[in-house]
C-alpha positions in Angstrom: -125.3 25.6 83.4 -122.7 23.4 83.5 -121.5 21.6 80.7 -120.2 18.5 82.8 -121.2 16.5 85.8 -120.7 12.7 86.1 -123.6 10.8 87.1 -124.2 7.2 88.2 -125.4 4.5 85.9 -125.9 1.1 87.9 -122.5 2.1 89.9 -120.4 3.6 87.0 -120.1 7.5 86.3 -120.5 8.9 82.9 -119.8 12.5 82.1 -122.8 14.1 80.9 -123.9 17.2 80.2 -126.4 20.2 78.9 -125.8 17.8 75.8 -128.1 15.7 77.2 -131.1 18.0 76.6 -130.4 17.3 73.1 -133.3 15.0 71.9 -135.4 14.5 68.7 -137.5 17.2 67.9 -140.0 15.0 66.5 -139.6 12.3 69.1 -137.3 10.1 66.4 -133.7 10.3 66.1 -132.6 9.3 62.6 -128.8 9.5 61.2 -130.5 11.7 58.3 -133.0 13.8 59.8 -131.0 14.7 63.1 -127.8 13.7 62.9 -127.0 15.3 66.6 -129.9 14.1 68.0 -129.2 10.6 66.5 -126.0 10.8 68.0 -126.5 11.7 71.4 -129.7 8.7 71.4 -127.2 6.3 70.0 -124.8 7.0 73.0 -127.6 6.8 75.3 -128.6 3.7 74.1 -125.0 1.6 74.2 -124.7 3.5 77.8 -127.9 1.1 78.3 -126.3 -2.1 77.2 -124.6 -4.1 79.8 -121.9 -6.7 78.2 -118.4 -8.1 78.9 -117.6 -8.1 75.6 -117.7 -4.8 74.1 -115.9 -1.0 75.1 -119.5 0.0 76.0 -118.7 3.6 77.8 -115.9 4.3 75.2 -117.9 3.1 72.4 -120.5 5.6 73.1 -118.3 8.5 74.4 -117.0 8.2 70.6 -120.6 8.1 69.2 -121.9 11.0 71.4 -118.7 13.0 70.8 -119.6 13.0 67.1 -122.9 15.1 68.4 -120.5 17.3 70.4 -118.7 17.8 67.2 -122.3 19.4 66.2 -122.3 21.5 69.0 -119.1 22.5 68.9 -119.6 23.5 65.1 -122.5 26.0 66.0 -120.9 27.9 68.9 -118.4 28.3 66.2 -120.6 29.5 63.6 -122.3 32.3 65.9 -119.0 33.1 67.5 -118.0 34.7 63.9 -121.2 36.3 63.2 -120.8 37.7 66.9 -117.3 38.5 66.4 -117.8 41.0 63.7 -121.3 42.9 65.0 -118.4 43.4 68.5 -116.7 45.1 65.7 -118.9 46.5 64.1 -120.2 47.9 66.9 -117.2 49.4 68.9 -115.0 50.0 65.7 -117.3 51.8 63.4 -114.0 53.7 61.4 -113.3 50.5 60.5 -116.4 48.6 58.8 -116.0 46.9 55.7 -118.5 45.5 53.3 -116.1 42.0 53.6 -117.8 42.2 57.7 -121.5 42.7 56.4 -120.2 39.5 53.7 -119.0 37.4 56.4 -121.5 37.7 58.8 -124.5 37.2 55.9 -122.5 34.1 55.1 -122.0 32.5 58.6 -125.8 33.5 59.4 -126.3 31.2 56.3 -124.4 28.4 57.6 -126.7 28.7 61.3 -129.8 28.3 59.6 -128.3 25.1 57.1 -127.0 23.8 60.9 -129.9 24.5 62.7 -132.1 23.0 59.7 -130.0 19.8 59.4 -129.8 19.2 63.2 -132.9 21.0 64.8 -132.2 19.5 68.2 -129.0 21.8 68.5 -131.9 24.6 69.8 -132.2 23.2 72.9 -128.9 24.7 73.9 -129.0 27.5 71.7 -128.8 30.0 74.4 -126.1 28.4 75.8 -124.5 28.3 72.9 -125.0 31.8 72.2 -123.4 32.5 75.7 -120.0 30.8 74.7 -120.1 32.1 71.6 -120.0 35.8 72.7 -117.5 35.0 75.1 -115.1 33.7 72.2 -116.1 37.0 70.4 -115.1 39.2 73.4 -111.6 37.3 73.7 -111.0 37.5 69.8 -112.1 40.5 69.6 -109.5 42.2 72.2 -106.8 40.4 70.1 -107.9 41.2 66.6 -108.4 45.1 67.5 -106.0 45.0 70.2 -108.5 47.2 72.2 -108.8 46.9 76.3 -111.5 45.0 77.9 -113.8 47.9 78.6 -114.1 48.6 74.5 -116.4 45.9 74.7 -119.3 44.9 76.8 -119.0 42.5 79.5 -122.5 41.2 79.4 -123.8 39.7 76.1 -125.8 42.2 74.2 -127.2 40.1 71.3 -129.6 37.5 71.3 -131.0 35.0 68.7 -132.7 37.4 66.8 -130.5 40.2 66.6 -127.7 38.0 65.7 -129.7 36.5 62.7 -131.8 39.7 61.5 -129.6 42.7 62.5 -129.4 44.9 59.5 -126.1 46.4 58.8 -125.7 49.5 56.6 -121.9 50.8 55.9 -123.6 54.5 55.8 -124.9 53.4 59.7 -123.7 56.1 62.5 -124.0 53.3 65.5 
């Protein structure tokens, strides 16, 4: 899925997105309950407004990038949980209980994220997908192993990242 494609609005194009999928979970965007979701309504809203007098598409490429920020902050999260279980997984001389801490810890911070801004599951999967493909890339530099130490097709998913248990006793 791509991440941008410019559509037509009344004769103007605005980039868009998967983003777009984001919506309210319970069908209301509030600043407190969903910040992203609020967000991404917000900019859909001032996209709406026609008026001479106001930065209408900047104004909400600015509100809406705020909700990016949101997404952006997710695929960050799981792309350090991910990073480590690569490690873990294809370097198993080297596990340390400070892996097992930092990937308890960043799991935390999902669920916090996902809690505050429950919209942000409608492109978890996507997210998921970028984030092992950050993992992969960081994880050739950090070990300084070859491509083929790790796999080329993503083998976690949502569960797996959140609930895998890791032992430091573990053979795999």
């Amino acid at each position: 899925m791509s991440k941008s494609v410019l559509v037509s609005l009344e004769g103007e194009e605005a980039a868009v997105g998967y983003y777009d999928v984001i919506m309210p979970v319970d069908g209301v965007a509030s600043h407190d309950g969903d910040f992203t979701a609020w967000a991404f309504e917000q900019a859909r809203r001032i996209r709406a407004l026609r008026s001479n007098d106001i930065d209408i598409q900047n104004i909400a490429e600015e509100i809406e990038s705020l909700g990016k920020g949101e997404v952006s902050k997710l695929e960050s999260l799981l792309t350090i949980v991910v990073l480590h279980l690569l490690k873990w997984d294809c370097q198993p001389t080297y596990r340390s209980r400070s892996w097992i801490d930092s990937i308890d810890e960043h799991r935390r911070r999902v669920v916090k994220h996902l809690r505050a801004n429950p919209s942000l599951k409608a492109v978890l999967e996507q997210e998921i997908e970028e984030a092992f493909m950050a993992a992969r890339f960081e994880a050739m530099k950090e070990t300084g192993l070859g491509r083929t130490s790790f796999p080329l097709n993503n083998p976690y998913d949502f569960d797996t990242i959140m609930t895998r248990e890791l032992k430091l006793d573990d053979p795999e």
